[in-house]
Structures are given as C-alpha cells and as structure tokens.
C-alpha positions as a Markdown table, in Angstrom:
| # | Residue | x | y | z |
|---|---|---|---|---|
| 1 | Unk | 9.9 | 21.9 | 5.6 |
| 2 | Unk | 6.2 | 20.9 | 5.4 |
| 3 | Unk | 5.9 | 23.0 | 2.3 |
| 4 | Unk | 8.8 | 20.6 | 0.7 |
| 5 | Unk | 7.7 | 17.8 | 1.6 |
| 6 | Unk | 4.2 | 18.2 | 0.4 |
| 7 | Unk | 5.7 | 19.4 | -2.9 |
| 8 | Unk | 7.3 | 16.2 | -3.1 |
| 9 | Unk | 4.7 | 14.0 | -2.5 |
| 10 | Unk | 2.7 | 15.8 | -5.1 |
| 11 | Unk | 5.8 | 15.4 | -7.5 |
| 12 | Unk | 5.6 | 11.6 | -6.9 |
| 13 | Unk | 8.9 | 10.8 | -6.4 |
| 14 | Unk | 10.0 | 11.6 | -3.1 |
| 15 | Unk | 13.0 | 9.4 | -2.9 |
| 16 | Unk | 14.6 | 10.2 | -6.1 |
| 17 | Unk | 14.4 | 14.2 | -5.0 |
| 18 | Unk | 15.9 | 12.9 | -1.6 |
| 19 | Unk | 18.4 | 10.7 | -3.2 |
| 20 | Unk | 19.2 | 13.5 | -5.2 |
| 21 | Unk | 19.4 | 16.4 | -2.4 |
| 22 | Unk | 21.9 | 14.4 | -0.5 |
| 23 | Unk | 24.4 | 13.9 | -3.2 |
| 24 | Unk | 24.1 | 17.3 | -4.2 |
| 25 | Unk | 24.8 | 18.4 | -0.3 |
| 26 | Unk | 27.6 | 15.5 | 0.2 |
| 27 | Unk | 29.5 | 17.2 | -3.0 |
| 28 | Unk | 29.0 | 20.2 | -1.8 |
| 29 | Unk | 30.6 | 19.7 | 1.4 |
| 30 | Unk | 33.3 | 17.8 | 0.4 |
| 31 | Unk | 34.1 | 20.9 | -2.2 |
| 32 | Unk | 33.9 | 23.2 | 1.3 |
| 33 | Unk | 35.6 | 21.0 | 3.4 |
| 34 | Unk | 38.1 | 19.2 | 1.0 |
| 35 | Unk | 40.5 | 18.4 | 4.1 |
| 36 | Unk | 37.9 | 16.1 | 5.7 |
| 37 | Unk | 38.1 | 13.7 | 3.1 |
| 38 | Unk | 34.1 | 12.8 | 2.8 |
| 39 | Unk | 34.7 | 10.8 | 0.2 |
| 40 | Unk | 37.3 | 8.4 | 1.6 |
| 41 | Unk | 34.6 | 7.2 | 4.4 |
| 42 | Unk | 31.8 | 7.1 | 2.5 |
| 43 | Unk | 33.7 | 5.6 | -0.8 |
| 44 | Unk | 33.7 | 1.1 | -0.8 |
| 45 | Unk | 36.9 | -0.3 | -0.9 |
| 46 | Unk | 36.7 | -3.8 | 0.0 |
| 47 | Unk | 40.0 | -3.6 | 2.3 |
| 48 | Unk | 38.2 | -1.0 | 4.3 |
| 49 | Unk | 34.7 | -2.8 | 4.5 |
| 50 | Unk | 35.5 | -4.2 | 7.9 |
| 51 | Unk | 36.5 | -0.6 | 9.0 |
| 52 | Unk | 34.0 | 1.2 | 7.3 |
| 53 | Unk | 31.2 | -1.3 | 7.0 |
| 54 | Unk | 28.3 | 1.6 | 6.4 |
| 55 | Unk | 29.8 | 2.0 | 2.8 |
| 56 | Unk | 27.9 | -0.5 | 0.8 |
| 57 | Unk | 25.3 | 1.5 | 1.3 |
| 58 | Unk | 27.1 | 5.4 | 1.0 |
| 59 | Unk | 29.3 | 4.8 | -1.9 |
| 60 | Unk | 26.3 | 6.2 | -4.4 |
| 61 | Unk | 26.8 | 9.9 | -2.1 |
| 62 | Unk | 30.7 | 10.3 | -2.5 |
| 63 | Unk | 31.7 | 12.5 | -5.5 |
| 64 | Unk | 33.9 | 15.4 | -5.1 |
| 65 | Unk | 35.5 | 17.9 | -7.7 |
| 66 | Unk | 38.4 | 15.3 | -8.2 |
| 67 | Unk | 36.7 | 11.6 | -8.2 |
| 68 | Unk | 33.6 | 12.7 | -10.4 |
| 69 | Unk | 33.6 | 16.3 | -11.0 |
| 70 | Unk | 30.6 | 18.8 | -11.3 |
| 71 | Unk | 29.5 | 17.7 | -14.7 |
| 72 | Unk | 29.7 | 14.1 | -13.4 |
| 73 | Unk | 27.4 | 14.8 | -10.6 |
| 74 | Unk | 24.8 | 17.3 | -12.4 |
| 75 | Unk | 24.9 | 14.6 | -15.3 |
| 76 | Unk | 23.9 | 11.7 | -12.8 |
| 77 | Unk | 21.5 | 13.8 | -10.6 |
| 78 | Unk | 19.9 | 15.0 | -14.1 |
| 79 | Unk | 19.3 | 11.3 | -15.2 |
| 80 | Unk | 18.2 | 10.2 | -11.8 |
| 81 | Unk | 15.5 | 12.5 | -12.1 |
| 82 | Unk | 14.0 | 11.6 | -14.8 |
| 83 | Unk | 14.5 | 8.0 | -15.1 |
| 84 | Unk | 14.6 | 7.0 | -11.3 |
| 85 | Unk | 11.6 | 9.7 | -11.2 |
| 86 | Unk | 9.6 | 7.5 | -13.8 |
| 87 | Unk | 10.5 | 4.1 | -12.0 |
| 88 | Unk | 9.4 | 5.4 | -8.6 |
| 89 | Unk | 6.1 | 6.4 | -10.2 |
| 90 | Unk | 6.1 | 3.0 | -11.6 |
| 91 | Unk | 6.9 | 1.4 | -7.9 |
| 92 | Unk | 5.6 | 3.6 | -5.2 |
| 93 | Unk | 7.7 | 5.2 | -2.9 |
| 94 | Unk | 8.7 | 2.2 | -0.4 |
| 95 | Unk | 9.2 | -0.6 | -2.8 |
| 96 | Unk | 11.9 | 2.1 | -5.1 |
| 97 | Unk | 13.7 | 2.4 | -1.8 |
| 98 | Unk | 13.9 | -1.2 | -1.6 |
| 99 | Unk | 15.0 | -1.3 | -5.1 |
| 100 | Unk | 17.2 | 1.2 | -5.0 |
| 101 | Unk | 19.3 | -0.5 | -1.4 |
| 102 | Unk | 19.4 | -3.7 | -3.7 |
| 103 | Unk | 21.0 | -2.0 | -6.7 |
| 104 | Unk | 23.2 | -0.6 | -4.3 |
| 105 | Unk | 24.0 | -3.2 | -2.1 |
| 106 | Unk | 24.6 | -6.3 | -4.4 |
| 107 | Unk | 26.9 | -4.7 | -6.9 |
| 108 | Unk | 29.4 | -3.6 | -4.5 |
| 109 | Unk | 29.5 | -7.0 | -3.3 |
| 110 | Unk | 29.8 | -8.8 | -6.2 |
| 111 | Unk | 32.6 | -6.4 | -6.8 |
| 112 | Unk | 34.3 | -7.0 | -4.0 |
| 113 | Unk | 34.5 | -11.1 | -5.5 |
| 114 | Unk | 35.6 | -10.0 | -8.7 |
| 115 | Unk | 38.0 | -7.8 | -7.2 |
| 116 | Unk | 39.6 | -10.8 | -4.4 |
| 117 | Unk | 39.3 | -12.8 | -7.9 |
| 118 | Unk | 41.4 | -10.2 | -9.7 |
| 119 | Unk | 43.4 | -9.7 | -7.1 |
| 120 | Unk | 42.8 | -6.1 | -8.0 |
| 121 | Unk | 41.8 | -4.5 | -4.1 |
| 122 | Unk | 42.5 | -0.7 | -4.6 |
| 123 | Unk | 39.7 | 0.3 | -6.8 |
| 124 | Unk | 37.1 | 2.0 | -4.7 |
| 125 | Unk | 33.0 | 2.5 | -5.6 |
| 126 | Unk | 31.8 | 6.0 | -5.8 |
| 127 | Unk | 29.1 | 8.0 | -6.7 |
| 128 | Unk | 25.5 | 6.2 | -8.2 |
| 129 | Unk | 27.0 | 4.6 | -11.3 |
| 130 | Unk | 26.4 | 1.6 | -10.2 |
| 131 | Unk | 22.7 | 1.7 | -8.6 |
| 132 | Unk | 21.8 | 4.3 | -11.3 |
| 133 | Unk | 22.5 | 1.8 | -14.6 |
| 134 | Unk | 20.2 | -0.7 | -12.8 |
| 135 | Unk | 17.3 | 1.7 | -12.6 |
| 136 | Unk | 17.9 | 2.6 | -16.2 |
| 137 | Unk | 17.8 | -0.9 | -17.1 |
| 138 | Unk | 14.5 | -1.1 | -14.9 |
| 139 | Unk | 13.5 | 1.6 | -17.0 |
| 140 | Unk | 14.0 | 0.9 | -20.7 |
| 141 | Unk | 12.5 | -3.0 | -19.8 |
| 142 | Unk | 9.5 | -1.1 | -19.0 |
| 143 | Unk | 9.1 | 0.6 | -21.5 |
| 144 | Unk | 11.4 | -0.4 | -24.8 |
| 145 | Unk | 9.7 | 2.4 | -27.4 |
| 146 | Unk | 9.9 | 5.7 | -25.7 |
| 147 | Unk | 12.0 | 8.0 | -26.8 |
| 148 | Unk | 14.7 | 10.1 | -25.5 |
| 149 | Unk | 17.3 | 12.9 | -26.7 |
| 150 | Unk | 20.9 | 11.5 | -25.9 |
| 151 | Unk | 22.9 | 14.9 | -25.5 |
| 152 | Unk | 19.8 | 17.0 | -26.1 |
| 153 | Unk | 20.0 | 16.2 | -29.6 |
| 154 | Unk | 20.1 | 12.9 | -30.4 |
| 155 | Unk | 16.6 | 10.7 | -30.6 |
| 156 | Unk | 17.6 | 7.4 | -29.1 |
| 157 | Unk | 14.7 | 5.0 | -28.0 |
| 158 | Unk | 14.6 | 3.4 | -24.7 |
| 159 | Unk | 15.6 | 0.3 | -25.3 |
| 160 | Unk | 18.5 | 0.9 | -27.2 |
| 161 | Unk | 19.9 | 3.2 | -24.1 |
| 162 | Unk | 19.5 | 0.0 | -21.6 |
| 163 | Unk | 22.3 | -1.5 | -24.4 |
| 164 | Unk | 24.2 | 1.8 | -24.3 |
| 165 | Unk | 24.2 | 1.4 | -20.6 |
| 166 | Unk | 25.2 | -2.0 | -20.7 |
| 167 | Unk | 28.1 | -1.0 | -22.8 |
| 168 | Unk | 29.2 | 1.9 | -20.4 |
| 169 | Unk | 29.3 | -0.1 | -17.1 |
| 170 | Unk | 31.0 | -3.2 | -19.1 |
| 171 | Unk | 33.8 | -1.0 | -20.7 |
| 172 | Unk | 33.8 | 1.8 | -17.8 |
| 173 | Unk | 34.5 | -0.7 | -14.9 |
| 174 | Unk | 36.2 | -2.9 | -16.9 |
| 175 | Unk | 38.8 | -0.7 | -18.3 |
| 176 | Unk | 41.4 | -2.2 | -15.2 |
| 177 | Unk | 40.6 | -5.2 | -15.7 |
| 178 | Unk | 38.2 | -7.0 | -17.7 |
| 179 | Unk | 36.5 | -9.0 | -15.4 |
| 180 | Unk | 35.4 | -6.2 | -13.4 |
| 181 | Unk | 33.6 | -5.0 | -16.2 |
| 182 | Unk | 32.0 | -8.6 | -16.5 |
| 183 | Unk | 30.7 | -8.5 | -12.8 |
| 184 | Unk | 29.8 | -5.1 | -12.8 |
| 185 | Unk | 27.5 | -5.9 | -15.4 |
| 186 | Unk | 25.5 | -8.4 | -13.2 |
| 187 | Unk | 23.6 | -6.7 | -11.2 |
| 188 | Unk | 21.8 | -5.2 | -14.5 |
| 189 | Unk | 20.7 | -8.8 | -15.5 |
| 190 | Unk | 18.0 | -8.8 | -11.9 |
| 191 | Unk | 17.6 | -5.1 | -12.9 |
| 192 | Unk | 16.1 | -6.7 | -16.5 |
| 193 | Unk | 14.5 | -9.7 | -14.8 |
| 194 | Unk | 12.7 | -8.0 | -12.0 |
| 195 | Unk | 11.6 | -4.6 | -14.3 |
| 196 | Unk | 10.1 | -7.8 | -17.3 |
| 197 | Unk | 9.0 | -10.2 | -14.2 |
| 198 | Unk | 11.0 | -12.8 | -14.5 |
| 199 | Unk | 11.5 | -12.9 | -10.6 |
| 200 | Unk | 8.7 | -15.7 | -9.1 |
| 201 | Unk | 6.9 | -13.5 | -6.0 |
| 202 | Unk | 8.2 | -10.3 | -6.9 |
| 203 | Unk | 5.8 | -8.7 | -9.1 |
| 204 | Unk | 7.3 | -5.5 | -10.8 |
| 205 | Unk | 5.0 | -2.4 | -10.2 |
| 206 | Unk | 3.0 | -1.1 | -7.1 |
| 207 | Unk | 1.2 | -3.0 | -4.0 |
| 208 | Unk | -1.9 | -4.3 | -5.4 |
| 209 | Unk | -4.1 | -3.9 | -2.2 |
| 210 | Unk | -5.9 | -1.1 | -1.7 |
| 211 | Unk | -7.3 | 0.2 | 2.0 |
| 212 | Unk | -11.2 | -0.5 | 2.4 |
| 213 | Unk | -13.4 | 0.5 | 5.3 |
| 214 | Unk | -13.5 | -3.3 | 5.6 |
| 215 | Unk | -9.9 | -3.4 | 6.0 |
| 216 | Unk | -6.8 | -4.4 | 3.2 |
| 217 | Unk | -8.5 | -5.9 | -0.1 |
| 218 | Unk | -7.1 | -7.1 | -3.2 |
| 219 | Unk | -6.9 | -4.3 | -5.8 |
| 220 | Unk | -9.2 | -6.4 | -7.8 |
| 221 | Unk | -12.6 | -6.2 | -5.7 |
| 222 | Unk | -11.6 | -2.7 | -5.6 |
| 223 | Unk | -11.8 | -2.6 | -9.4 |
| 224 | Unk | -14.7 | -4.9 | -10.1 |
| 225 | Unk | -16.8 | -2.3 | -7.5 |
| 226 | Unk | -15.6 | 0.9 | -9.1 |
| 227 | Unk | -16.8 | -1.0 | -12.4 |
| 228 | Unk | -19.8 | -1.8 | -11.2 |
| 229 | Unk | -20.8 | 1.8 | -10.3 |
| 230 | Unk | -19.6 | 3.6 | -13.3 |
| 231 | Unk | -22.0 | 0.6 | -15.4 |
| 232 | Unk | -24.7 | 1.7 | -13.3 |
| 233 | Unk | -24.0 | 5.5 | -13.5 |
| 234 | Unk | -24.3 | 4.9 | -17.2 |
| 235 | Unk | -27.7 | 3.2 | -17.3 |
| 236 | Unk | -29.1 | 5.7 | -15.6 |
| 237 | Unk | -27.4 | 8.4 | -17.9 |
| 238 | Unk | -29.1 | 6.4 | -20.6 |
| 239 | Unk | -33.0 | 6.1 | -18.8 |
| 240 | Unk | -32.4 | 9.7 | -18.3 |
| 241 | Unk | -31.8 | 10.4 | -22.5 |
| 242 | Unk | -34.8 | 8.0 | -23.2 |
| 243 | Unk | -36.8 | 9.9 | -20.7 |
| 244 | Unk | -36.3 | 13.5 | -21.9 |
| 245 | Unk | -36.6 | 12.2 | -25.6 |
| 246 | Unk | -40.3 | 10.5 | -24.7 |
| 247 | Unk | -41.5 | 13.8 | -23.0 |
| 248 | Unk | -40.0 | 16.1 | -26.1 |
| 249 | Unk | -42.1 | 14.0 | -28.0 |
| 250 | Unk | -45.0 | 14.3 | -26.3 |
| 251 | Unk | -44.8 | 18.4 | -26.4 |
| 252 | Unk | -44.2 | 18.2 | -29.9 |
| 253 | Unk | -47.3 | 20.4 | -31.6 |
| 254 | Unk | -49.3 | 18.2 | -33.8 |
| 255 | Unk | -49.9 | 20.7 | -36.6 |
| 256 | Unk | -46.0 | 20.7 | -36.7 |
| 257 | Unk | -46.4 | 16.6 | -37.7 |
| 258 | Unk | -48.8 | 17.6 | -40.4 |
C-alpha cells in the first residue's frame, strides 16, 4: 500500500489514479454482482434524491456492462488520465478535488431544474460524463494549442476538442429533450471561466504560499530570495573566470609574447 501510494504521489496525480481505481472497482463489481443493482443506488435521479441523497456525489462511479459498457468506461478512465492528470498537475492535489466535487455536484443539480422544468423525471446521471467534460474544458482553456490524436489518428488541437466537447454534452443529454442538453451545457461555462480566470478570488492554478522556517509566505518573497541567490551564485561564477584568466596570464612565458 505504501509502495502505491508513493508511486502516486511521484506520478502527480493522485486523485485522478483514485478517481479512476474506484470506477474501475465499482464496474467491476456491479459486472460480479449484477443482482445488487450498484448502479441504481449510486445513479441520480432526482425522484430518488431524498432517498438516496449520497448520489450527487456517486453518480460519476455507476457504470455497468448495460448503462455504459466496457468501452464506455476504459474510454472515460483513458481520458481522465490524461486530461484530469494534466489539470491536477496544473491545480495540486486538494484544490482538483475541490474542482472535481463542483463539476460533480452543480450539474446534477441544475439538471434536476431542467428536468422539474421538462417535466422529464426518469432520466438518471451516471458515470463521469458530466464532471469529466468540465475538466476537459478546464483543460483546453489552459492550454488552446496543444495537440492531440482524436481516435489515435486524428491531430485535433485543444481547443477545438473543448468545442467538440461542448457539442457532445449539448446533443448527448439533449437528445430527450432539448433543454436538457441546454442545462447540461452550463456547468462547462464556470469550467471556462474559472480554467481563463474570469472568477474574482479564485485564481486558477496552485496555492501560491510556500512553507518558510518563518512560517506561510507569499510565493513571491520565496521567488525574489531564490533570485537573489542564483544572481549572486553567478557573480561569483564570473570573479572566479576573471580570476583564473589574470593568473593564466601571469604564467604565460614571455619569450612565448615575443
């Protein structure tokens, strides 16, 4: 266990590998033990929230072989991975975790209004659809020009998928009805503003205060200090060059000047 764990600080994205591990355990108990029914108390359904009030938070964990399949589930594991890896990175471990609950948590509530609105109140949430198109969002704000291979193949750059993505959570929630494909969409818009810092207070990126013998300082002393060595490491680099150059001079032979 220690050996894990210490492999997954080192990775540097803890919570996306745990994220990950659980969905991949939840499926696979739901395939062993299909007569429990996992699925039904971890899904969101609005008419059950009072019931099963823990499922805002679960819904991203229930997928079995009929709701989402196994290419369903290794597809969205796969992505997690390497884009929720890269935002985690980008975060730290604690404030992803935060991110992630939020991308969780208000979608499936602004669902649940579009759904009263609808009247529409037997469409359940499952699996990380939902939280995983707002890291992806998250993702290709950050950073609009890398590049990716869509199916393996395809060179797609990053800010084009954040559109693609748009498109699949608009038209993929929406096929019912349309304005659950509206809503759905919503939570990607605070994905988008938070990831390009458009959120007043809630800076995008990791805590900038760094522990000191001194106590918790701003990142910025912290800076200016490691500045300040390296400029003098540097000065004496360069009385060290003019030093050895002066004495090579002076063993220079004279006859060797004539």
């Amino acid at each position: 266990m220690k050996d894990l764990q210490s492999a997954m600080r080192k990775n540097g994205q803890p919570v996306t590998i745990a994220i990950i591990c659980i969905a991949v355990l939840v499926f696979l108990l739901n395939f062993i033990f299909q007569e429990a029914q996992i699925t039904f108390y971890l899904a969101f359904l609005p008419s059950l929230l009072g019931q099963h009030p823990w499922s805002l938070l679960t819904y991203p964990f229930a997928a079995d072989v009929q709701s989402v399949g196994f290419i369903g589930v290794l597809f969205g594991c796969w992505w997690l991975y390497g884009i929720g890896g890269n935002v985690e990175r980008d975060l730290g471990p604690l404030k992803y975790v935060v991110f992630w609950v939020v991308m969780t948590i208000i979608p499936a509530l602004i669902m649940w209004g579009a759904m009263v609105l609808a009247h529409v109140d037997n469409t359940p949430l499952i699996f990380m659809f939902l939280p995983l198109s707002g890291v992806t969002i998250a993702w290709a704000t950050r950073n609009p020009n890398s590049q990716i291979l869509l199916m393996m193949v395809i060179p797609v750059l990053a800010k084009w998928v954040g559109w693609i993505t748009v498109g699949i959570v608009l038209f993929g929630y929406g096929a019912g009805h349309s304005l659950l494909g509206v809503f759905a969409c919503l939570h990607l818009a605070l994905a988008w503003a938070f990831a390009d810092n458009r959120i007043p207070g809630v800076p995008y990126g990791k805590a900038v205060f760094t522990r000191k013998r001194e106590g918790w300082m701003p990142r910025e002393r912290d800076d200016a200090y490691l500045e300040n060595v390296k400029k003098r490491e540097q000065e004496r680099a360069e009385r060290d060059r003019l030093r050895k150059m002066f004495e090579g001079s002076l063993n220079d032979d004279p006859e060797d000047k004539r």
